[in-house]
KEDOBA-49261 format. One record per residue (C-alpha): residue number from 1; y, z negated, x. Coordinates in steps of 0.5 Angstrom, whole numbers, padded with zeros to 4 digits, always signed. Example, Ala and Ser with C-alpha at 12.3 -4.5 7.8 and 13.67 -1.06 7.14 Angstrom:
<sites>
<site 1; <-0009; -0016; +0025>>
<site 2; <-0002; -0014; +0027>>
</sites>
This chain:
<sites>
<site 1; <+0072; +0139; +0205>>
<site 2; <+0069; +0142; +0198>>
<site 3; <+0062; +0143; +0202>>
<site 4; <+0062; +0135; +0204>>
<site 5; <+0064; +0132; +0197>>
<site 6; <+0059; +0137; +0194>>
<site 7; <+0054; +0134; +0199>>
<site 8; <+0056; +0127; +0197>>
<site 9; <+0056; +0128; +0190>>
<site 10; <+0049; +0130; +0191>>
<site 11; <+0046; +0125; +0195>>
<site 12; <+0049; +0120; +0190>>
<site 13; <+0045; +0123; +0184>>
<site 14; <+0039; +0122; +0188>>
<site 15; <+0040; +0116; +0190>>
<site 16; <+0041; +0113; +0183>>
<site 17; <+0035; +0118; +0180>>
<site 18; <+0031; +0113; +0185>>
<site 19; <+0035; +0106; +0183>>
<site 20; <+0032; +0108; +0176>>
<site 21; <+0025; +0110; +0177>>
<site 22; <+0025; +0104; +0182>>
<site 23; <+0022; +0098; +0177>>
<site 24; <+0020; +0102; +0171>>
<site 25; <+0012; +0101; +0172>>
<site 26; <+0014; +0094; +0173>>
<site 27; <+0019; +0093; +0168>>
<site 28; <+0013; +0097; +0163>>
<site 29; <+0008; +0092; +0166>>
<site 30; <+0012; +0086; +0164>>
<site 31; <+0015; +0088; +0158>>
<site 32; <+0007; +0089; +0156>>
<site 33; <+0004; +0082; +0158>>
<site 34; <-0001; +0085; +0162>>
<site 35; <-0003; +0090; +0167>>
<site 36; <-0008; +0095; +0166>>
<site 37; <-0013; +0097; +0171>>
<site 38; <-0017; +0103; +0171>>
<site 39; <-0023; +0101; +0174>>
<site 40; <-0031; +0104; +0174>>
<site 41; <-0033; +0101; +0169>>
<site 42; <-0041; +0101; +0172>>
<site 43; <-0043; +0099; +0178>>
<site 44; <-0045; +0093; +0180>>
<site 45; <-0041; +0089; +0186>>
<site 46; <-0034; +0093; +0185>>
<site 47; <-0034; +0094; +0177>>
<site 48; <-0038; +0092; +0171>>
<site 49; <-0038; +0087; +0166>>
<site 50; <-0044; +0082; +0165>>
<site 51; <-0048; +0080; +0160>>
<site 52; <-0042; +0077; +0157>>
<site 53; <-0037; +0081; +0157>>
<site 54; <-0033; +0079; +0163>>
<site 55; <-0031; +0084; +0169>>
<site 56; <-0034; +0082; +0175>>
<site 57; <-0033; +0085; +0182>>
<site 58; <-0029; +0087; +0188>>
<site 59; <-0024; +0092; +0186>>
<site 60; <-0024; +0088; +0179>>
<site 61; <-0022; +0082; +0183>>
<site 62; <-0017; +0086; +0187>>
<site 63; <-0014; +0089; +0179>>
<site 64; <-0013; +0080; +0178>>
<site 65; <-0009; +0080; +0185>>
<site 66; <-0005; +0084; +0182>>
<site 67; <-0004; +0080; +0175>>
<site 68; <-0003; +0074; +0179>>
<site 69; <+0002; +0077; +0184>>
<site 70; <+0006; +0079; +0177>>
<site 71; <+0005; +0074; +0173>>
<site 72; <+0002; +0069; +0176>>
<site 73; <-0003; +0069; +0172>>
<site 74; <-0010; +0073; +0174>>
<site 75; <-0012; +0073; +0167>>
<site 76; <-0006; +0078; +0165>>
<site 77; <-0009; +0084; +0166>>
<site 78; <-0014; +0089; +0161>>
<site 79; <-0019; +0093; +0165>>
<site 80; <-0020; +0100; +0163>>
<site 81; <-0026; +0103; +0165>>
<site 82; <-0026; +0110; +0168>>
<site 83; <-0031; +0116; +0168>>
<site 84; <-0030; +0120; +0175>>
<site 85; <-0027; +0125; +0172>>
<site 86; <-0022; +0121; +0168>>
<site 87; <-0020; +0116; +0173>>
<site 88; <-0014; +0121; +0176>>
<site 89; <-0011; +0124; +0170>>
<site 90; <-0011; +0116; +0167>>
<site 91; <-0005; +0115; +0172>>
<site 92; <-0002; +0120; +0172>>
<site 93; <-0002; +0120; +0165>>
<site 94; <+0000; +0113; +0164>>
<site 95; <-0005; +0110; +0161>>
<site 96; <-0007; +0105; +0166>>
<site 97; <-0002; +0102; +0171>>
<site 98; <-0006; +0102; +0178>>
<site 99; <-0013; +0105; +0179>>
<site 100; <-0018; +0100; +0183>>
<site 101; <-0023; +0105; +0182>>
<site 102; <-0028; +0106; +0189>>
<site 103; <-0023; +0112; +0189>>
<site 104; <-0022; +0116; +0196>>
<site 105; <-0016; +0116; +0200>>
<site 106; <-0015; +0124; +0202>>
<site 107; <-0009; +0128; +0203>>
<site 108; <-0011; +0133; +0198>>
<site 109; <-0011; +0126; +0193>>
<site 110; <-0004; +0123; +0195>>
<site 111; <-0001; +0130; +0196>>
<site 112; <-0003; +0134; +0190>>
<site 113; <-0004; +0130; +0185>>
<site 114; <+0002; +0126; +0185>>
<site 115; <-0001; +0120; +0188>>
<site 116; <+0000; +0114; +0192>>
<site 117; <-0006; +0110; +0196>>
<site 118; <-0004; +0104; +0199>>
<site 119; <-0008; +0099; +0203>>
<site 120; <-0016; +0100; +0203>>
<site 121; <-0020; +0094; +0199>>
<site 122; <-0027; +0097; +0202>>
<site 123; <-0028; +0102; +0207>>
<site 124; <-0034; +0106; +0206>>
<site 125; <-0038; +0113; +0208>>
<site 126; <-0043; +0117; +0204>>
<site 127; <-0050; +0116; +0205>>
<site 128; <-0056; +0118; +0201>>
<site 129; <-0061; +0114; +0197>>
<site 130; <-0069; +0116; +0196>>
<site 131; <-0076; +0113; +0194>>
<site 132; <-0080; +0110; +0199>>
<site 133; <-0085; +0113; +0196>>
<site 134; <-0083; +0120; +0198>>
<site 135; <-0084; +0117; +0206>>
<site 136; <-0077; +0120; +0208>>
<site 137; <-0073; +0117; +0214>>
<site 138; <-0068; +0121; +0216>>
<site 139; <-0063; +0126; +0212>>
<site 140; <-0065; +0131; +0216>>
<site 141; <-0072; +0132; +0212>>
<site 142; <-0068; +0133; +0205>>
<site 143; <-0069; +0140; +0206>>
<site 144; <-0070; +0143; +0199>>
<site 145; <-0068; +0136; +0194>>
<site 146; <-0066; +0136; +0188>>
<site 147; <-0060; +0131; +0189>>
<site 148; <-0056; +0127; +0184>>
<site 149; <-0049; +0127; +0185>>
<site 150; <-0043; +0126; +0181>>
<site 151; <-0038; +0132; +0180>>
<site 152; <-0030; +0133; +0182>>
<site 153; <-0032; +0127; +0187>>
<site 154; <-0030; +0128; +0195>>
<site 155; <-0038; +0125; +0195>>
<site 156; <-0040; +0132; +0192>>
<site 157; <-0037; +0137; +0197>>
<site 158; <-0038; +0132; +0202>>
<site 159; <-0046; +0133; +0201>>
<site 160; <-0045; +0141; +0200>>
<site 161; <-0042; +0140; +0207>>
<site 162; <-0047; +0135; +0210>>
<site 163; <-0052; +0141; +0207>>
<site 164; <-0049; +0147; +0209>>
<site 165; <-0047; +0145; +0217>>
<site 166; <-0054; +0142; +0218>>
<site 167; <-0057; +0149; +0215>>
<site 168; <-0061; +0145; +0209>>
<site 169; <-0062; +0149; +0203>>
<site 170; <-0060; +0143; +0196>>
<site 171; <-0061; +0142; +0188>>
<site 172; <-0055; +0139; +0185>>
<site 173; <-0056; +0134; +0180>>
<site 174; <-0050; +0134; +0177>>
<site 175; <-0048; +0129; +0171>>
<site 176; <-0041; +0126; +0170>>
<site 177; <-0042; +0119; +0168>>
<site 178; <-0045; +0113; +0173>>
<site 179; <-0050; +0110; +0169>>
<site 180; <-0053; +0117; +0167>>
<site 181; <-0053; +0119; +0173>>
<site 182; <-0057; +0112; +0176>>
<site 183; <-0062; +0113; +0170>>
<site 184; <-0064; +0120; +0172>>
<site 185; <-0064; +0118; +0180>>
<site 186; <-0069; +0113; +0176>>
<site 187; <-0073; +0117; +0172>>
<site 188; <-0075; +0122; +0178>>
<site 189; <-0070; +0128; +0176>>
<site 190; <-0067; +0128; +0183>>
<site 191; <-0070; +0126; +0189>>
<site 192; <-0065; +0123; +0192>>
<site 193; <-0058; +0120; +0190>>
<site 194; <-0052; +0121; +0195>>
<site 195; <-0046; +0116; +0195>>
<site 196; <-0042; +0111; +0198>>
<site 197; <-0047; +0107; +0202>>
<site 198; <-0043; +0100; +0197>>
<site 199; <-0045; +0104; +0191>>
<site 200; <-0052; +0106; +0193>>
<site 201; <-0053; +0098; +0195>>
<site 202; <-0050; +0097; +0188>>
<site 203; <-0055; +0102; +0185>>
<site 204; <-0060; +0100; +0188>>
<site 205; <-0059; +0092; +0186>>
<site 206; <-0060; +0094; +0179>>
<site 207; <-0066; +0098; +0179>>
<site 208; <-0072; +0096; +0176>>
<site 209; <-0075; +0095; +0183>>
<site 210; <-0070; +0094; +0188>>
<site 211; <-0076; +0094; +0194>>
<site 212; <-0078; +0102; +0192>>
<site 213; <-0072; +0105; +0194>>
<site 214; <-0068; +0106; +0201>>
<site 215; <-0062; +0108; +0204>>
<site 216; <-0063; +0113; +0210>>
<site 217; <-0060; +0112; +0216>>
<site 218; <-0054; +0117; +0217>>
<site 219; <-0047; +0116; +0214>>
<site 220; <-0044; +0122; +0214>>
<site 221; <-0036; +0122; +0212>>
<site 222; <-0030; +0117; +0212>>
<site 223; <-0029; +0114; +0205>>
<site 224; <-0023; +0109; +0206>>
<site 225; <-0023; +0106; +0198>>
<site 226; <-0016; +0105; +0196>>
<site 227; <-0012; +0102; +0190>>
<site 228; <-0008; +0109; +0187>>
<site 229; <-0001; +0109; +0184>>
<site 230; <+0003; +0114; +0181>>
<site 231; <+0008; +0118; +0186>>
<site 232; <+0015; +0116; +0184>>
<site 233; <+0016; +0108; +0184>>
<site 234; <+0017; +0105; +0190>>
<site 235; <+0017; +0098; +0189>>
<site 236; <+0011; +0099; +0185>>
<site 237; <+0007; +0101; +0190>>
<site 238; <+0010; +0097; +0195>>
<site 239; <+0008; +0091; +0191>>
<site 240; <+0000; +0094; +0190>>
<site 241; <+0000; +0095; +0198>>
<site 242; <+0003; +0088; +0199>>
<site 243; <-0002; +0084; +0194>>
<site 244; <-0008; +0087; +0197>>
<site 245; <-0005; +0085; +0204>>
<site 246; <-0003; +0079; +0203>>
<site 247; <-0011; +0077; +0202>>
<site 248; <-0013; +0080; +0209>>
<site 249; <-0006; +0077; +0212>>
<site 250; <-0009; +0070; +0208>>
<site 251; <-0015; +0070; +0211>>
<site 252; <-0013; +0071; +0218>>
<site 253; <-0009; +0066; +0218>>
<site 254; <-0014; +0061; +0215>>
<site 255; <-0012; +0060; +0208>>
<site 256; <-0016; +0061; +0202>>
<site 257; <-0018; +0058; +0195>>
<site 258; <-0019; +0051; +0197>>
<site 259; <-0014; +0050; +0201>>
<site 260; <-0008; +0053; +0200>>
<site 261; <-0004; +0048; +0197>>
<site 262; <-0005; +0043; +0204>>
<site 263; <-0002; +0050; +0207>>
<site 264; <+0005; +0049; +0203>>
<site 265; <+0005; +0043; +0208>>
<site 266; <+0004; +0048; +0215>>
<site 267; <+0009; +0048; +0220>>
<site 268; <+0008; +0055; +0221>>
<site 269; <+0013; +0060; +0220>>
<site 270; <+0007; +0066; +0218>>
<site 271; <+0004; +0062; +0213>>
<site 272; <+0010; +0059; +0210>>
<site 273; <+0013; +0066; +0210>>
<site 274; <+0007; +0068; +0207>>
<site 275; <+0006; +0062; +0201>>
<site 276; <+0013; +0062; +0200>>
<site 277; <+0015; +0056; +0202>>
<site 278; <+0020; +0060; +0206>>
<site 279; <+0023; +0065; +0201>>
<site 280; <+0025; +0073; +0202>>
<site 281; <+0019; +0076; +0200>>
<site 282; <+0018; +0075; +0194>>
<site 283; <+0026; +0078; +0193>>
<site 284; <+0024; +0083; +0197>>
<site 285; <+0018; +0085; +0192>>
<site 286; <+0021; +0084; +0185>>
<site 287; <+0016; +0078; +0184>>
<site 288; <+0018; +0070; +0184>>
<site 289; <+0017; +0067; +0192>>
<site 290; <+0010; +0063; +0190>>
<site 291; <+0007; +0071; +0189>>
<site 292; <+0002; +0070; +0195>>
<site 293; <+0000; +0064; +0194>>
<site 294; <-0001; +0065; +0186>>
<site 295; <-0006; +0070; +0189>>
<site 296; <-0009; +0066; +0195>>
<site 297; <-0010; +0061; +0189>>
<site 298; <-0014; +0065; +0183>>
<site 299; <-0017; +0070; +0186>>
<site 300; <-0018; +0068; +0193>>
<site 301; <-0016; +0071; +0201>>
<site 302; <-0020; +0078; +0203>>
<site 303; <-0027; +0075; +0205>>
<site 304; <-0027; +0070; +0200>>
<site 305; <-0027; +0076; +0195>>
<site 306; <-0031; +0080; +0199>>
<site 307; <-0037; +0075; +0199>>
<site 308; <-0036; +0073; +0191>>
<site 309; <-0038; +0080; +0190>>
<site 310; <-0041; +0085; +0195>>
<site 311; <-0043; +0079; +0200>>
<site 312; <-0050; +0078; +0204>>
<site 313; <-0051; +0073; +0199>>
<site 314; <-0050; +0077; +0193>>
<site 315; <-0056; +0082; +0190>>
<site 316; <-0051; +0088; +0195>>
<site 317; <-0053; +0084; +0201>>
<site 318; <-0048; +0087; +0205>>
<site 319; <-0045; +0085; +0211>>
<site 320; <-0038; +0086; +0213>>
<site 321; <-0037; +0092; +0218>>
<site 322; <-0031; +0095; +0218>>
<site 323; <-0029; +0091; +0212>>
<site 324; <-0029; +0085; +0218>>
<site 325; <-0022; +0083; +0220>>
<site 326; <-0020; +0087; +0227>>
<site 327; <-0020; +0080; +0230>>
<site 328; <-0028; +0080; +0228>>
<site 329; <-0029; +0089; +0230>>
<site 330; <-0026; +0091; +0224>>
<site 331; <-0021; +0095; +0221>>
<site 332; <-0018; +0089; +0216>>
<site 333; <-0011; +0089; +0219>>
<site 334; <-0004; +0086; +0216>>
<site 335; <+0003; +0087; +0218>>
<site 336; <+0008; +0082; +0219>>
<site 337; <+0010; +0078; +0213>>
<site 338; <+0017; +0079; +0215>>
</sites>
């Protein structure tokens, strides 16, 4: 009887341990008057700011969803660039909020770093970048090259992998910030520079003659980029997850930018679930019922975002792929918003 008393005094302290974590990160976001986002801070199609200052790209928009989910406002949020080597520390550190940062989903990261990966906002592999004037077609002749790769990355040691398993000797070239590192791949340190194939795309938009550089062939590992949260605030996390969703979910179900407020008027339960017209989600997350539809209305569904920023029509020219709904052969799937 003692045993079973003991136990149940036990399970209470847990359970009120996780009542006071659930919400601190949104009750800190709240009180603070914006999200703080930790983003690349360089690379063009995912994370830069223009000429004029302003944050552009893919995982800058997804950072605004998230303001917009919060707030109602996708201007309530500060982005905070981020080396490579900061990004983690960053969040674990409470220095930013949520890292939209190009960052790897593994199980080395969600375990041992104390982190929470949610939905993908792009899925990538790792590819290689070269000259054209080195007359180079496939991987397999990067025997002997000096290459340019980020350090503590997955991108790293998957190349040292990729060499090693195809008996390929290599040089690494190894500089931490993003932009120093394009600049030497630029002025012939390395021969080639190995990335996710989105970045090279990106890095290759800026160079000073695009046309001079080619991405080879061969992808050589999965790269599901996610947003990342700290372990230990489910409600958090679950908001992070659901906002992401919510654009995929919007652009299955026809909604966009333009045309999401006729949308309110449908007389289709997912929609109206998902617009709030039927409420229960918002309640369910923390937010105000209109979360969703505050999101699809400023920044836009999942493929609206997508073109905007990394699209065939942008400087990165990249077509969907994986990125594509799984009604179209991708991988872009939402659960029921129920």
């Amino acid at each position: 009887m003692k045993a079973l008393k003991v136990w149940t005094i036990l399970i209470a302290v847990v359970m009120m341990a996780g009542m006071a974590m659930a919400g601190e990160t949104l009750d800190a976001v709240k009180s603070r008057g914006a999200v703080q986002v930790g983003v690349n801070g360089g690379l063009a199609g995912f994370g830069i700011p223009d000429e004029k200052g302003v944050w552009k790209g893919l995982d800058v928009d997804t950072g605004r969803a998230i303001a917009a989910a919060v707030f109602g406002d996708a201007t309530k949020v500060k982005f905070v660039p981020m080396t490579i080597v900061q990004r983690f520390t960053a969040l674990q550190s409470r220095e930013i909020d949520v890292l939209c940062r190009n960052a790897t989903r593994t199980l080395t990261r969600d375990t041992q770093l104390g982190l929470n990966f949610v939905q993908p906002n792009y899925y990538d592999g790792q590819g290689f970048m070269v000259p054209k004037k080195l007359n180079i077609k496939s991987a397999k002749q990067l025997d002997g090259a000096t290459v340019c790769v980020l350090p503590g990355s997955t991108t790293e040691s998957n190349a040292a992998d990729y060499f090693r398993s195809n008996n390929l000797k290599w040089k690494p070239v190894v500089i931490e910030i993003n932009t120093e590192l394009n600049k030497a791949f630029f002025a012939g340190r390395c021969d080639c520079l190995t990335s996710d194939v989105s970045q090279l795309a990106g890095v290759r938009s800026s160079a000073p003659n695009p046309a001079d550089y080619m991405v080879l062939p061969e992808v050589i590992s999965k790269e599901p980029l996610s947003p990342a949260v700290r372990h230990g605030d489910e409600q958090w996390r679950d908001i992070v997850d659901y906002t992401v969703l919510a654009m995929i979910n919007a652009e299955e179900l026809g909604i966009t930018s333009k045309n999401v407020d006729d949308m309110l008027k449908s007389t289709n339960p997912d929609i109206q679930r998902l617009l709030g017209v039927t409420a229960g989600n918002g309640q369910a997350l923390g937010l105000d019922e209109k979360w969703a539809y505050n999101v699809i209305k400023q920044v836009g569904n999942y493929g609206e975002m997508f073109e905007r920023n990394v699209g065939v029509n942008t400087p990165l020219a990249l077509e969907r792929g994986l990125n594509a709904l799984w009604t179209k052969g991708g991988l872009m799937y939402a659960p029921p918003f129920k």
